[in-house]
Backbone as XML, in Angstrom:
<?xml version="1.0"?>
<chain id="A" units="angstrom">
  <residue number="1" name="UNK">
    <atom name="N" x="14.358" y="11.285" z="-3.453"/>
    <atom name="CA" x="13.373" y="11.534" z="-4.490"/>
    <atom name="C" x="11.976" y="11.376" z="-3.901"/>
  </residue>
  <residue number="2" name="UNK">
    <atom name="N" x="11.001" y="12.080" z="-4.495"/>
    <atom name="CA" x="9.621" y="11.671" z="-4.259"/>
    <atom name="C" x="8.713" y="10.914" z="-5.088"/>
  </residue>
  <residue number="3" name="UNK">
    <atom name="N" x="8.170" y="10.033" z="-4.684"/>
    <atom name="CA" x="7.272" y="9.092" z="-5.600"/>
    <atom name="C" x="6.030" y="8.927" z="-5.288"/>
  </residue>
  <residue number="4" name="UNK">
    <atom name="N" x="4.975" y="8.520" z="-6.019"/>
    <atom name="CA" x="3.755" y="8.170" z="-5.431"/>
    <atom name="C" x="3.815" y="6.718" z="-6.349"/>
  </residue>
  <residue number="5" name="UNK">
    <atom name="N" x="2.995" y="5.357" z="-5.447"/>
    <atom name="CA" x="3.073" y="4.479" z="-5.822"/>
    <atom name="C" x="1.659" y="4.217" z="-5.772"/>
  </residue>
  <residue number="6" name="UNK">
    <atom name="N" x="1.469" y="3.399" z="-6.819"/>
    <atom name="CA" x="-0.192" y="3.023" z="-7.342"/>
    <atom name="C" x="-0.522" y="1.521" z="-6.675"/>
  </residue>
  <residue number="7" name="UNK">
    <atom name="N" x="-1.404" y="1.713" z="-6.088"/>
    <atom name="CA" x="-2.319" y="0.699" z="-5.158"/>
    <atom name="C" x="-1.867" y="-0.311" z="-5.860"/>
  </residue>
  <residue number="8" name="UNK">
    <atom name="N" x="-2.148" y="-0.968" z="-7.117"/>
    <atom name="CA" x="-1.754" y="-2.175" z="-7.949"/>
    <atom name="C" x="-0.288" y="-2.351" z="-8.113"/>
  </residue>
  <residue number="9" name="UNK">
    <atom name="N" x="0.739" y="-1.388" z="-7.729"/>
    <atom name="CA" x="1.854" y="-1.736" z="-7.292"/>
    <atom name="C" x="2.761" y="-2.607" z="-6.295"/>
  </residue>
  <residue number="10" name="UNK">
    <atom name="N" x="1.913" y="-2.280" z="-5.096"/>
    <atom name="CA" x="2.262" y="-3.517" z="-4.057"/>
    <atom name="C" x="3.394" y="-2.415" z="-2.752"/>
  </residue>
  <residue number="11" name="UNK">
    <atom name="N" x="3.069" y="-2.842" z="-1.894"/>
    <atom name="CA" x="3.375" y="-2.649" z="-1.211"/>
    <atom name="C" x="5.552" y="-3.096" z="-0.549"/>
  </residue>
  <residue number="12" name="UNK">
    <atom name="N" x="5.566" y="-3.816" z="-1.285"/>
    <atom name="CA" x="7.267" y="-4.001" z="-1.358"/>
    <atom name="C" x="7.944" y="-3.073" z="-1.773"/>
  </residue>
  <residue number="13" name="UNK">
    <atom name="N" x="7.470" y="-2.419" z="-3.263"/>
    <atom name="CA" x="7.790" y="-0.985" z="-3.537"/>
    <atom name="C" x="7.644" y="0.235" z="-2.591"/>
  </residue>
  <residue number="14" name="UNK">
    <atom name="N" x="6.899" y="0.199" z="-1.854"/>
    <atom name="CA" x="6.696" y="1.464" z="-1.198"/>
    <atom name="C" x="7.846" y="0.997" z="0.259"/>
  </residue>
  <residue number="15" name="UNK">
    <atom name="N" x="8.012" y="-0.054" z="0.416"/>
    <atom name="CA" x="8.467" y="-0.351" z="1.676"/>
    <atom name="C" x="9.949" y="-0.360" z="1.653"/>
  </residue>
  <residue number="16" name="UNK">
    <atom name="N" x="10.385" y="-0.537" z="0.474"/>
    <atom name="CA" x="11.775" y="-0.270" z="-0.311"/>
    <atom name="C" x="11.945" y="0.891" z="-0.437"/>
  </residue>
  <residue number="17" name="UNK">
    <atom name="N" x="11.201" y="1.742" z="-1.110"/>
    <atom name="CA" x="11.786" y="2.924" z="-1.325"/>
    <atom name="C" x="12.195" y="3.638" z="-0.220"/>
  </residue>
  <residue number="18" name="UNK">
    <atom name="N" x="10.858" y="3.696" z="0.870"/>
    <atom name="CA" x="11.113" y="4.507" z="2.419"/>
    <atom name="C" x="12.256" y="3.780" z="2.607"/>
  </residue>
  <residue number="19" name="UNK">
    <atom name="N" x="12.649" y="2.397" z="2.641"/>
    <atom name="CA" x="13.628" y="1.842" z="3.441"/>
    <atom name="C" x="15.242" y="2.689" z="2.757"/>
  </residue>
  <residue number="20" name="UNK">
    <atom name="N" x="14.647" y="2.864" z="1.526"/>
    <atom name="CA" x="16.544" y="3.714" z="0.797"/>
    <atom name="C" x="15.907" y="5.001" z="0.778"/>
  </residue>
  <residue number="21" name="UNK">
    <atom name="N" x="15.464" y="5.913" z="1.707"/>
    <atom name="CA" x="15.019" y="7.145" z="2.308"/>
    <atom name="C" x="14.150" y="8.134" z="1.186"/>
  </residue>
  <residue number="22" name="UNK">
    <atom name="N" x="13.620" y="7.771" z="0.451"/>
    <atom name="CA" x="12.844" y="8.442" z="-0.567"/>
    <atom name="C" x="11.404" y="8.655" z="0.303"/>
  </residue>
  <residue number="23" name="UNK">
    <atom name="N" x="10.648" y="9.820" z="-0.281"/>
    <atom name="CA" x="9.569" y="10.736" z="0.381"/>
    <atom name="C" x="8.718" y="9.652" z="-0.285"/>
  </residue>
  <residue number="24" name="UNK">
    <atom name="N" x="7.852" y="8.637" z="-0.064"/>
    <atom name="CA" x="6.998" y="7.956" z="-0.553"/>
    <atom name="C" x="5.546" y="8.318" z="-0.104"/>
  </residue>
  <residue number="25" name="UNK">
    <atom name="N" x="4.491" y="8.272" z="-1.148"/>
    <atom name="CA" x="3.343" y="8.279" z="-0.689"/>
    <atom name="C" x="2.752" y="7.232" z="-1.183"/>
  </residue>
  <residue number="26" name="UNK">
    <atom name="N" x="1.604" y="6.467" z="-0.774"/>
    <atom name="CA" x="1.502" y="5.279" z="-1.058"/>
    <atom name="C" x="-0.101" y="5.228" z="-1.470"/>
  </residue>
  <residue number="27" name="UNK">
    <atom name="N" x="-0.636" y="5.216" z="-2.439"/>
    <atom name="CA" x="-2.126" y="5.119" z="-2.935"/>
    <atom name="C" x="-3.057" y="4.500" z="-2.048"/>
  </residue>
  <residue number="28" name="UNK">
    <atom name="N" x="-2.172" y="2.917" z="-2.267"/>
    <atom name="CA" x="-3.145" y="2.373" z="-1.182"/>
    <atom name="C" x="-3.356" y="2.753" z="0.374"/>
  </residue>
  <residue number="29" name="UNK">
    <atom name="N" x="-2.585" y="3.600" z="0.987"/>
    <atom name="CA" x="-2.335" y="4.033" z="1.919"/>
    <atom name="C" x="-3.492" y="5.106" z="2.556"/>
  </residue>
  <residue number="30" name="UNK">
    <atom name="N" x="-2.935" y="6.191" z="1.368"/>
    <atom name="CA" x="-3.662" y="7.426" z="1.708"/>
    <atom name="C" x="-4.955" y="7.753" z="0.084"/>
  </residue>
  <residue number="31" name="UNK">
    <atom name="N" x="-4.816" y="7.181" z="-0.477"/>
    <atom name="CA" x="-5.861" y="7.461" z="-1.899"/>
    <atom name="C" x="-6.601" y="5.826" z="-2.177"/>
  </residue>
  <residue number="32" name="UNK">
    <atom name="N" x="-7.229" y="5.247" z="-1.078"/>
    <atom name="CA" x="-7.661" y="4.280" z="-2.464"/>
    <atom name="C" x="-8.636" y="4.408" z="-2.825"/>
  </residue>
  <residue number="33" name="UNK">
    <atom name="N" x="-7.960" y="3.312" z="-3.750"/>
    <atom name="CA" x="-9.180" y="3.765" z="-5.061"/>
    <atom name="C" x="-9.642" y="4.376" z="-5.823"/>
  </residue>
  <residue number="34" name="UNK">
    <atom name="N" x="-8.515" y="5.747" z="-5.715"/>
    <atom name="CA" x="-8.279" y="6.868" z="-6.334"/>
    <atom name="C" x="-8.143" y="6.339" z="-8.031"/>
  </residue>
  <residue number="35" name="UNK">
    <atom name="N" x="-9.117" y="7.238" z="-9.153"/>
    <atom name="CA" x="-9.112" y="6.855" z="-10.224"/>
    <atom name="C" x="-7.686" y="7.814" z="-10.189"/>
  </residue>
  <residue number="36" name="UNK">
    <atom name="N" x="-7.257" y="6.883" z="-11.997"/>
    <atom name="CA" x="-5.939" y="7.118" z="-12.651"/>
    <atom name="C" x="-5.921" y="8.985" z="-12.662"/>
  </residue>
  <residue number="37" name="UNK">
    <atom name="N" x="-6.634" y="9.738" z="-13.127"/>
    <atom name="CA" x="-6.381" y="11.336" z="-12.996"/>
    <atom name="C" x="-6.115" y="11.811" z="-12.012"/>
  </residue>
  <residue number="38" name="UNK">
    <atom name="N" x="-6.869" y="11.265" z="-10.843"/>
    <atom name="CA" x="-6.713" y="11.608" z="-9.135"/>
    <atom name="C" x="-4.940" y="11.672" z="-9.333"/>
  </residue>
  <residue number="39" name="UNK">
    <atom name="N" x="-4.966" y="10.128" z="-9.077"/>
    <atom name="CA" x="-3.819" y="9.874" z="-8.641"/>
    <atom name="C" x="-2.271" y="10.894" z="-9.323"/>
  </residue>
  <residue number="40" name="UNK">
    <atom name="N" x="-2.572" y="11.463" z="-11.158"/>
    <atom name="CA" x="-1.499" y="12.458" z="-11.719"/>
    <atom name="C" x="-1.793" y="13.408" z="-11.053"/>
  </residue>
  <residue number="41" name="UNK">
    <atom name="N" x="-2.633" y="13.813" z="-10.799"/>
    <atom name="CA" x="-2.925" y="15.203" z="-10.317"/>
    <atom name="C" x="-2.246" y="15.643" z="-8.779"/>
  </residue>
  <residue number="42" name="UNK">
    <atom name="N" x="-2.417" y="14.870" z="-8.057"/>
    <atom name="CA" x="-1.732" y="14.400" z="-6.973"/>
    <atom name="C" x="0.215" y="14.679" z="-7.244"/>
  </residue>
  <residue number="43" name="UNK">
    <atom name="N" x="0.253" y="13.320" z="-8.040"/>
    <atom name="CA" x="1.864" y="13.483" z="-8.177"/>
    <atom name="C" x="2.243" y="14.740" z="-8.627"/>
  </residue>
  <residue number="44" name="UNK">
    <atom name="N" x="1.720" y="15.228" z="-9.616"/>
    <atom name="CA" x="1.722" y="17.008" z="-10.235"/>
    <atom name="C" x="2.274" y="17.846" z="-8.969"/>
  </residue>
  <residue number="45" name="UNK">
    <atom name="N" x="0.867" y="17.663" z="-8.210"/>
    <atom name="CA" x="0.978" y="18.786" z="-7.300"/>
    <atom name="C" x="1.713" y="18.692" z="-5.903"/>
  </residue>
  <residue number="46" name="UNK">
    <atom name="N" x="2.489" y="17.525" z="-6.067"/>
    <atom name="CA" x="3.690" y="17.452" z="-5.095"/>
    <atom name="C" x="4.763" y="17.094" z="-5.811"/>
  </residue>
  <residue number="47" name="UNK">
    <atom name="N" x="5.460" y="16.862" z="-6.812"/>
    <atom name="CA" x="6.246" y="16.684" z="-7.225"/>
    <atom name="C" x="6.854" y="15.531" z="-7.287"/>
  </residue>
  <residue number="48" name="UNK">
    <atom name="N" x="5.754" y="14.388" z="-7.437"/>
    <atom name="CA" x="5.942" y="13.178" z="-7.612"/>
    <atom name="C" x="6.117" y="12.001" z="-8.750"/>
  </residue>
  <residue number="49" name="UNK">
    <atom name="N" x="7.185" y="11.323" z="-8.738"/>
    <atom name="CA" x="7.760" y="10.479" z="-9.927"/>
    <atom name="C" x="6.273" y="9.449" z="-9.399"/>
  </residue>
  <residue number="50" name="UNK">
    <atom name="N" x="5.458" y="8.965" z="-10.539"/>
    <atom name="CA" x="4.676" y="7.619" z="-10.077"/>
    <atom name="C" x="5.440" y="6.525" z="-10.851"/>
  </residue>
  <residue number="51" name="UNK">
    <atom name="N" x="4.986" y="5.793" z="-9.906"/>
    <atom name="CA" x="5.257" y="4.194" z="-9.945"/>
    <atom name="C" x="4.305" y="3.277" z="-9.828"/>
  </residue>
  <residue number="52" name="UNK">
    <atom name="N" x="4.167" y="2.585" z="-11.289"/>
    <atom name="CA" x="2.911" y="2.038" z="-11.954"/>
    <atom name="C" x="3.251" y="0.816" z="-12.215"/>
  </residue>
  <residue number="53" name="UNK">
    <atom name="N" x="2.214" y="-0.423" z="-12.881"/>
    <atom name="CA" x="2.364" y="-1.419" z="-12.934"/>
    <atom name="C" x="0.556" y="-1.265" z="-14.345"/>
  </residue>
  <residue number="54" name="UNK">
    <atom name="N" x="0.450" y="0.173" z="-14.129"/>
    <atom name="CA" x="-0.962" y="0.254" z="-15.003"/>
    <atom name="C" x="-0.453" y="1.050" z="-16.364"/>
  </residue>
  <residue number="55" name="UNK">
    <atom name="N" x="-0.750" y="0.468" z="-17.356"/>
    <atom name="CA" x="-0.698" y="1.308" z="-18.591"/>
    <atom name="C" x="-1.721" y="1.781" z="-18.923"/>
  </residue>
  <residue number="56" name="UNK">
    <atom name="N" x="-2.783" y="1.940" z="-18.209"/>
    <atom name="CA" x="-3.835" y="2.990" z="-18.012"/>
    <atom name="C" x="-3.086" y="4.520" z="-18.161"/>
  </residue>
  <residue number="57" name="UNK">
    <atom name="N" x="-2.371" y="4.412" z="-17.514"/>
    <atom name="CA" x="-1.353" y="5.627" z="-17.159"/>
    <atom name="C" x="-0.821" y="6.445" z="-18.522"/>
  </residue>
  <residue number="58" name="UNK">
    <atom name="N" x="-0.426" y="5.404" z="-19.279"/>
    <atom name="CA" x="0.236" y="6.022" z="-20.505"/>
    <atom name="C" x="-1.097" y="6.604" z="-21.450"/>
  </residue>
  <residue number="59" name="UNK">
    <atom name="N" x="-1.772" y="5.864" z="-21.679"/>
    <atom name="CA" x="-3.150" y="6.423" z="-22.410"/>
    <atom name="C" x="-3.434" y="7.731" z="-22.209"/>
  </residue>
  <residue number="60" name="UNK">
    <atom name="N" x="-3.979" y="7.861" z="-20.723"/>
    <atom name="CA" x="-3.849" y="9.317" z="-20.154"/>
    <atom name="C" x="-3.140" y="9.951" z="-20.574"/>
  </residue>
  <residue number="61" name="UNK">
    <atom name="N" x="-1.698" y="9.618" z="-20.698"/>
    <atom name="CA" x="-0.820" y="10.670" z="-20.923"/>
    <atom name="C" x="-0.348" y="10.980" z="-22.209"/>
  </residue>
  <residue number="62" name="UNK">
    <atom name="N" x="-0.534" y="10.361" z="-22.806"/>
    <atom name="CA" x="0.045" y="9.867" z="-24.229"/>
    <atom name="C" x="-1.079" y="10.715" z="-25.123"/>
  </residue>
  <residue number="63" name="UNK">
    <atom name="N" x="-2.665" y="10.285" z="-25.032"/>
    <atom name="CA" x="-3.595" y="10.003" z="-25.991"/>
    <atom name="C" x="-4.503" y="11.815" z="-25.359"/>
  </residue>
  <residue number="64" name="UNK">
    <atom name="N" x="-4.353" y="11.336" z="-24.241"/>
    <atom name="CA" x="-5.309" y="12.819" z="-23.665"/>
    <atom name="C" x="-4.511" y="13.724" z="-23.132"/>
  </residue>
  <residue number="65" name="UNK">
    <atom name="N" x="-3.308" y="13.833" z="-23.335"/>
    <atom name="CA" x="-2.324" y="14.719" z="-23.139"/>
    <atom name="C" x="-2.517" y="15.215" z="-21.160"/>
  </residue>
  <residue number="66" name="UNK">
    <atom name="N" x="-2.688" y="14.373" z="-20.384"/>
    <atom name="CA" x="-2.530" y="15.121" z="-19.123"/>
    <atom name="C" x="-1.261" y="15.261" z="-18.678"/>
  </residue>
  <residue number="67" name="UNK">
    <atom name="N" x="-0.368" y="16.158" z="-17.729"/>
    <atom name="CA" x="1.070" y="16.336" z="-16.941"/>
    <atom name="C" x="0.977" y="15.290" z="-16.715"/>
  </residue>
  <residue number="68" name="UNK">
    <atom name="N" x="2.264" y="14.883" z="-16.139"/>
    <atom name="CA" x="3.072" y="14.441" z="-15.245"/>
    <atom name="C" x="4.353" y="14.587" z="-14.783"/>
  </residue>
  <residue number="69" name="UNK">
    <atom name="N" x="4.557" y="14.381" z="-13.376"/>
    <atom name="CA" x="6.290" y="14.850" z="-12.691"/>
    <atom name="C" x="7.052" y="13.984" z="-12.995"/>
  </residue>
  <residue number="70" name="UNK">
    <atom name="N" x="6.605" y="12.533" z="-13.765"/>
    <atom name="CA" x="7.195" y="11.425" z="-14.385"/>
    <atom name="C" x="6.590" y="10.302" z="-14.001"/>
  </residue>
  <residue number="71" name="UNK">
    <atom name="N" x="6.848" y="9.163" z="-14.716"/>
    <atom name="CA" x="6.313" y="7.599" z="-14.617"/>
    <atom name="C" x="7.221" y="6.887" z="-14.888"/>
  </residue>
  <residue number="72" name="UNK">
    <atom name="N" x="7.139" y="5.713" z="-13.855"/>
    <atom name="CA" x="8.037" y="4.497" z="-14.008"/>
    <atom name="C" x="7.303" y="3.375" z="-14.403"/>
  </residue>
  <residue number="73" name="UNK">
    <atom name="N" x="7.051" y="2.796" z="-15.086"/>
    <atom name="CA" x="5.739" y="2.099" z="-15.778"/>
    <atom name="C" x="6.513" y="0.438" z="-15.703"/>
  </residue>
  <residue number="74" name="UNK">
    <atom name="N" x="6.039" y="-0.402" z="-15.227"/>
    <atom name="CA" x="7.080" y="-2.012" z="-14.626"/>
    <atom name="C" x="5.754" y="-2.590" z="-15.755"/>
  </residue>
  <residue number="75" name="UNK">
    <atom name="N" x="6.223" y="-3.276" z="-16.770"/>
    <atom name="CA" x="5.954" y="-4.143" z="-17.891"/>
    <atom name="C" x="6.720" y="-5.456" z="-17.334"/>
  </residue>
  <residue number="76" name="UNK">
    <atom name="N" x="6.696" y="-6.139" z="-16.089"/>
    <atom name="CA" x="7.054" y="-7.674" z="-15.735"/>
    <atom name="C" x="6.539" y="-8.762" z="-15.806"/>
  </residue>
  <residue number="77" name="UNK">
    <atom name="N" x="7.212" y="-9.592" z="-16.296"/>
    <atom name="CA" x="6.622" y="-11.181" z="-17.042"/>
    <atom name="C" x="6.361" y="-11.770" z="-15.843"/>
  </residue>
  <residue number="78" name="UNK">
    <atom name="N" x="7.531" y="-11.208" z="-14.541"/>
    <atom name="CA" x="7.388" y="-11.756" z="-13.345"/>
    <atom name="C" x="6.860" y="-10.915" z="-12.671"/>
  </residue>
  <residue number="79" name="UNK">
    <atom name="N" x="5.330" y="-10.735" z="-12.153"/>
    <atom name="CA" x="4.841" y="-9.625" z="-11.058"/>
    <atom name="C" x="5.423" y="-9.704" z="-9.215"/>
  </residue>
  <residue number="80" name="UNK">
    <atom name="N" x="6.032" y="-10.865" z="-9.180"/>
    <atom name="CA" x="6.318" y="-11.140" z="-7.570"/>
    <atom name="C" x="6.991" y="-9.774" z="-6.844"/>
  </residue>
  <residue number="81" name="UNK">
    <atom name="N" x="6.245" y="-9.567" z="-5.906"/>
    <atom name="CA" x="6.792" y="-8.173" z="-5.301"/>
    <atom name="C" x="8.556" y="-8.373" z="-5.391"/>
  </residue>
  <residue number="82" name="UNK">
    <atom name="N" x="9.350" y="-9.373" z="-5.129"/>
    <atom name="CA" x="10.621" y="-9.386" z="-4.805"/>
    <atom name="C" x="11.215" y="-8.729" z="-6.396"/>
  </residue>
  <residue number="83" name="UNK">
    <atom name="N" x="10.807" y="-9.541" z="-7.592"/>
    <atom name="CA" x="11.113" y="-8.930" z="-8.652"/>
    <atom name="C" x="10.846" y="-7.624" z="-9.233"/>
  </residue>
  <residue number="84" name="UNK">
    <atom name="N" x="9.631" y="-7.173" z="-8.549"/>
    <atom name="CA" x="9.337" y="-5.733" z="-8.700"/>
    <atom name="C" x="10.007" y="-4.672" z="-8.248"/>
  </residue>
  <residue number="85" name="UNK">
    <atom name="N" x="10.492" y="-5.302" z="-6.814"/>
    <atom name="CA" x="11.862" y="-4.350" z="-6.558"/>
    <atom name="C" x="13.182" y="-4.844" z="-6.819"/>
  </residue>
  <residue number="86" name="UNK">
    <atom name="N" x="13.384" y="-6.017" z="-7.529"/>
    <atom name="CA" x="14.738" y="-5.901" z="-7.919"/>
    <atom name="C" x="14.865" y="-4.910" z="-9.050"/>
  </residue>
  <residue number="87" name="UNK">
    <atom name="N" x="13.890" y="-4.750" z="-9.930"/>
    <atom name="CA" x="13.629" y="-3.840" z="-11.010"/>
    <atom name="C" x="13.637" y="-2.265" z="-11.014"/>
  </residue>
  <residue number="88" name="UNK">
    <atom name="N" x="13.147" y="-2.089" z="-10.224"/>
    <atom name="CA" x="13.142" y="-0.658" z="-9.084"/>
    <atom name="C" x="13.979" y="-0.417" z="-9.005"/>
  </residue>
  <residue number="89" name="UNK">
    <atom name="N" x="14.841" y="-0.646" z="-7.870"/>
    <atom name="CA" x="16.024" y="-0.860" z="-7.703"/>
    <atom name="C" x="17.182" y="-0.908" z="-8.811"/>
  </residue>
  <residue number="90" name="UNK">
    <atom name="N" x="17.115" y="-1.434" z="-9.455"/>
    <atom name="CA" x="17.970" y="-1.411" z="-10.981"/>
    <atom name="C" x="17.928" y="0.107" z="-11.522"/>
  </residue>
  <residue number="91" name="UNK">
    <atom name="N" x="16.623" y="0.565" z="-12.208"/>
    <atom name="CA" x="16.352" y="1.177" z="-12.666"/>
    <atom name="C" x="17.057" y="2.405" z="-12.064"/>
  </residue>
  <residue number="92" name="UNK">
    <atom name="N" x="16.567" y="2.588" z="-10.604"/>
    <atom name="CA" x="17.160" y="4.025" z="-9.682"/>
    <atom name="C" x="18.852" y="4.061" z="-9.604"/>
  </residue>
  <residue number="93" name="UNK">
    <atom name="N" x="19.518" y="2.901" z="-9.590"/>
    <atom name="CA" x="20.893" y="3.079" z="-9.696"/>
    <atom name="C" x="21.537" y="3.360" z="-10.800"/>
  </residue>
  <residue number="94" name="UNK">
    <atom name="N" x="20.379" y="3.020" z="-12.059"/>
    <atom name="CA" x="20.897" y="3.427" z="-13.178"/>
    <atom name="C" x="20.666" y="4.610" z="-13.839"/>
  </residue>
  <residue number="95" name="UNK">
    <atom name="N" x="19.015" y="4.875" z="-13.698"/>
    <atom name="CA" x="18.542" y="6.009" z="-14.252"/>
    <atom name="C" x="18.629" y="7.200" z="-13.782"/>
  </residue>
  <residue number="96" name="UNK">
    <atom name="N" x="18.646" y="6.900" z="-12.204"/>
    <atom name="CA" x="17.789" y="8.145" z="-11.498"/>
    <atom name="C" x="17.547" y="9.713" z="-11.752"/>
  </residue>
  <residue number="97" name="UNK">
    <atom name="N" x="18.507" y="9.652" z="-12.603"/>
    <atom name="CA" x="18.926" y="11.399" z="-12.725"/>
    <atom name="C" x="18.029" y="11.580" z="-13.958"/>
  </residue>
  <residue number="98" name="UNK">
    <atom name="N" x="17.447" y="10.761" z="-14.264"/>
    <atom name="CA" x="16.891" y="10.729" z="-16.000"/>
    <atom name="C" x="15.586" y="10.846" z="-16.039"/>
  </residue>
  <residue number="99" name="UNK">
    <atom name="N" x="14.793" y="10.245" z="-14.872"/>
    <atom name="CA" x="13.690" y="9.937" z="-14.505"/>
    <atom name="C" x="12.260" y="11.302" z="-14.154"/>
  </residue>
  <residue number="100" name="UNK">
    <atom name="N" x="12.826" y="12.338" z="-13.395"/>
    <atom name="CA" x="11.733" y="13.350" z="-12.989"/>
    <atom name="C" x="11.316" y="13.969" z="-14.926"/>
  </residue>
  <residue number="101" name="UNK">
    <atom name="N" x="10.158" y="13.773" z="-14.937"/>
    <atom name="CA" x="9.464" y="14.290" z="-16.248"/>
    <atom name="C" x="9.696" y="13.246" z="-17.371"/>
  </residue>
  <residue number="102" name="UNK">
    <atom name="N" x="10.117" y="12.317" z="-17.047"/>
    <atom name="CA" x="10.086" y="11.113" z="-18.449"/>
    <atom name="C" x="9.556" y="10.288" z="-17.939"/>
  </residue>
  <residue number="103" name="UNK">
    <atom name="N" x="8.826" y="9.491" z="-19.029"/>
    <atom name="CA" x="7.739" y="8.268" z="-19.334"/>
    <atom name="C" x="8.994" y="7.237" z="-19.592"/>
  </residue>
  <residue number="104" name="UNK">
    <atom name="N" x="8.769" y="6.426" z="-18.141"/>
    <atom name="CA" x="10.133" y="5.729" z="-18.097"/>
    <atom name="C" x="9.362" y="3.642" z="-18.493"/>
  </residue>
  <residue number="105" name="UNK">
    <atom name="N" x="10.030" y="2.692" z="-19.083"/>
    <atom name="CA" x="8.751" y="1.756" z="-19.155"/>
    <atom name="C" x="10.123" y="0.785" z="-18.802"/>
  </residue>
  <residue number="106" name="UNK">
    <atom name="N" x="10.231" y="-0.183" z="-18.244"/>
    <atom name="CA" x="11.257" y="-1.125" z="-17.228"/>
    <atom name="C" x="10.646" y="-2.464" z="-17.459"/>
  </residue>
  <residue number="107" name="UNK">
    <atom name="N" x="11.342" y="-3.468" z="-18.064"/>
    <atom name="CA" x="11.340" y="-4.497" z="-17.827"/>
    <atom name="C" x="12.360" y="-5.427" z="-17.552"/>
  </residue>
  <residue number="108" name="UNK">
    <atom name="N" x="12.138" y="-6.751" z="-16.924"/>
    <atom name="CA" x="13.786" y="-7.098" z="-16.584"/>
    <atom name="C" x="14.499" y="-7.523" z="-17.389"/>
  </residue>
  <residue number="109" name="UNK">
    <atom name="N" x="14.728" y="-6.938" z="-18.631"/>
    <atom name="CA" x="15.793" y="-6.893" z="-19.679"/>
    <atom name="C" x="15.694" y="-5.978" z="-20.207"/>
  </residue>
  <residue number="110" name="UNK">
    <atom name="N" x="14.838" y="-4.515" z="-20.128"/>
    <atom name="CA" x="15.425" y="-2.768" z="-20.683"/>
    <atom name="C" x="14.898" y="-2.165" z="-20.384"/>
  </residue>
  <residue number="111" name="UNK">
    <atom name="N" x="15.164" y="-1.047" z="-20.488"/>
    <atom name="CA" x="14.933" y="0.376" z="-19.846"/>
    <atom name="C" x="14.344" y="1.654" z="-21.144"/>
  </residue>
  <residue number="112" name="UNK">
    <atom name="N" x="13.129" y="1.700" z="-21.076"/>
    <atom name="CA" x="13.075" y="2.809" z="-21.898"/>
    <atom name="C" x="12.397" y="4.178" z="-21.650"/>
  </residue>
  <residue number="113" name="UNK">
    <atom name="N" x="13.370" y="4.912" z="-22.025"/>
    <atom name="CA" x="13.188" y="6.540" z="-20.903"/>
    <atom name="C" x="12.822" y="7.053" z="-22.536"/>
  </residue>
  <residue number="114" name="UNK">
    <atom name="N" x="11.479" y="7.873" z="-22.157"/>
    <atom name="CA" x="10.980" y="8.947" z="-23.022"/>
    <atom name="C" x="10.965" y="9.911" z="-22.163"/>
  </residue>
  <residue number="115" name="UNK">
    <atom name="N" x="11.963" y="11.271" z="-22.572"/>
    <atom name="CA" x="12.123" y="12.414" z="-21.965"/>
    <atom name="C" x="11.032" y="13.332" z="-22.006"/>
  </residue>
  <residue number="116" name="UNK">
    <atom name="N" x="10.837" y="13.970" z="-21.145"/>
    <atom name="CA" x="9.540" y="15.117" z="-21.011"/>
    <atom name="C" x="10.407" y="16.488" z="-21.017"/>
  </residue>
  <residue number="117" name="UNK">
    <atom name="N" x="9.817" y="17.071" z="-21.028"/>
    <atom name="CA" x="9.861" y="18.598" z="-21.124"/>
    <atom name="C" x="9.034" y="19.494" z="-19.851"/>
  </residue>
  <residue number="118" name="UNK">
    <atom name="N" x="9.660" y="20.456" z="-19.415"/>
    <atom name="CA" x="8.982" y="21.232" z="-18.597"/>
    <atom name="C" x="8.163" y="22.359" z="-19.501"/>
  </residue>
</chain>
């Protein structure tokens, strides 16, 4: 799969995903500081699931109607990178097939996938 991961995500996520062979691009990497539109516009135009930790994200998408190739949105009580990818991780073994074009929101007790439409 391809993802783009948001600077305020952390770097465990991005280092996980490459490590279970997913096309990762990494904000802080190659965009920082990239405001929240940058960064959809981006995933849009490569075909990227983002992976957030900002509900900035949903506003955008929700309220001002911009695309997206999908969002994984981590709502954790616990932010510690280790729990961020146990969550990750959860989510992709469970969801994955569910995920490209849905507003997906993960916490470590549920999963809630709002389906998108092409």
């Amino acid at each position: 799969m391809r993802f783009i991961v948001d600077e305020s995500t952390g770097t465990a996520i991005v280092e996980f995903l490459r490590s279970n062979g997913h096309d990762v691009l990494s904000v802080a990497e190659t965009m920082t500081q990239a405001d929240d539109q940058t960064i959809l516009i981006k995933a849009v135009s490569e075909d990227r699931i983002l992976v957030t930790n900002d509900k900035d994200f949903a506003e955008l998408i929700f309220r001002s109607g911009e695309v997206h190739q999908g969002v994984l949105l981590l709502r954790l009580r616990d932010e510690s990178p280790s729990n961020r990818v146990h969550v990750v991780k959860a989510v992709l073994e469970q969801y994955a097939d569910r995920l490209v074009l849905a507003f997906t929101v993960a916490t470590e007790s549920s999963v809630r996938i709002r389906p998108g439409t092409k």
